[in-house]
C-alpha positions in Angstrom: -9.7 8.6 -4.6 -7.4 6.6 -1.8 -8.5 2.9 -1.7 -9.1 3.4 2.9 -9.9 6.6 4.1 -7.1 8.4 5.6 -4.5 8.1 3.0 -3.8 11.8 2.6 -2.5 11.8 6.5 0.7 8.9 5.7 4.0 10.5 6.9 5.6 7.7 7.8 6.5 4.5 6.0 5.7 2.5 9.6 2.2 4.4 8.2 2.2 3.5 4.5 3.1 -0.1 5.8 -0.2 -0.5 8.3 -2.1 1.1 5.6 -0.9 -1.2 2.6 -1.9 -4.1 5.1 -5.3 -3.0 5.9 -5.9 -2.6 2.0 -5.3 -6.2 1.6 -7.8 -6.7 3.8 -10.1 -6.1 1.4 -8.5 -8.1 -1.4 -11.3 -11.1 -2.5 -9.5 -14.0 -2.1 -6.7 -15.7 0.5 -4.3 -16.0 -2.3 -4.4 -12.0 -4.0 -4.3 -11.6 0.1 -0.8 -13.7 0.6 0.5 -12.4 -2.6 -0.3 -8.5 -2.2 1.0 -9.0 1.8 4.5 -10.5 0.8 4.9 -7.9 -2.1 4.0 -5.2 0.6 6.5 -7.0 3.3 9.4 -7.3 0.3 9.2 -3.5 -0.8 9.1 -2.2 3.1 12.4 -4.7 3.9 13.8 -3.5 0.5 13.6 0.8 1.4 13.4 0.5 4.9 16.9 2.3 4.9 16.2 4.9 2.6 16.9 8.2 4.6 15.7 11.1 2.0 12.6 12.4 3.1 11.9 14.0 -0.5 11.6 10.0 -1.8 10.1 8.9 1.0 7.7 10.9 0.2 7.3 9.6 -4.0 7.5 6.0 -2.3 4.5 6.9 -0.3 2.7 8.8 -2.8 3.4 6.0 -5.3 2.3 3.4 -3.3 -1.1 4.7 -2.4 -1.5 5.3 -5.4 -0.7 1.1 -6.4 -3.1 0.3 -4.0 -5.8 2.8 -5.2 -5.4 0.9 -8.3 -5.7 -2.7 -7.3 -8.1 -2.5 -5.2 -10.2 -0.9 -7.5 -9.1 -3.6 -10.7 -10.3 -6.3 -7.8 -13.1 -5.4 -6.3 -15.0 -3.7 -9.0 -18.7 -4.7 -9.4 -19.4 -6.4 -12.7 
């Protein structure tokens, strides 16, 4: 299950990146927020000339996936 609805249609990583910063919108306090938001601003910087399409791809996939994960290790009910 994707943390935002509308995961399963990211092509792009100009995609990945809005979607990564709309999932920090939902992250429960200001700090996780500027932590999560410079990690996503690093990793885009540090790919953003990666030119195979085939790991684009796992970088995408991957990276949903992260989120999936700590959004749902954050925002869980207790």
């Amino acid at each position: 299950m994707s943390p935002l609805v509308g995961a399963e249609l990211i092509q792009t990583p100009v995609q990945l990146y809005r979607y990564l910063l709309r999932c920090c919108r939902q992250l429960p306090t200001t700090a996780m927020k500027k932590h999560y938001l410079h990690a996503i601003r690093q990793g885009y910087n540090s790919h953003s000339d990666e030119g195979d399409p085939e790991r684009i791809q796992m970088i995408i996939q991957r990276a949903i996936a992260d989120a999936d994960w700590i959004l749902d290790k954050y925002t869980k009910k207790k």
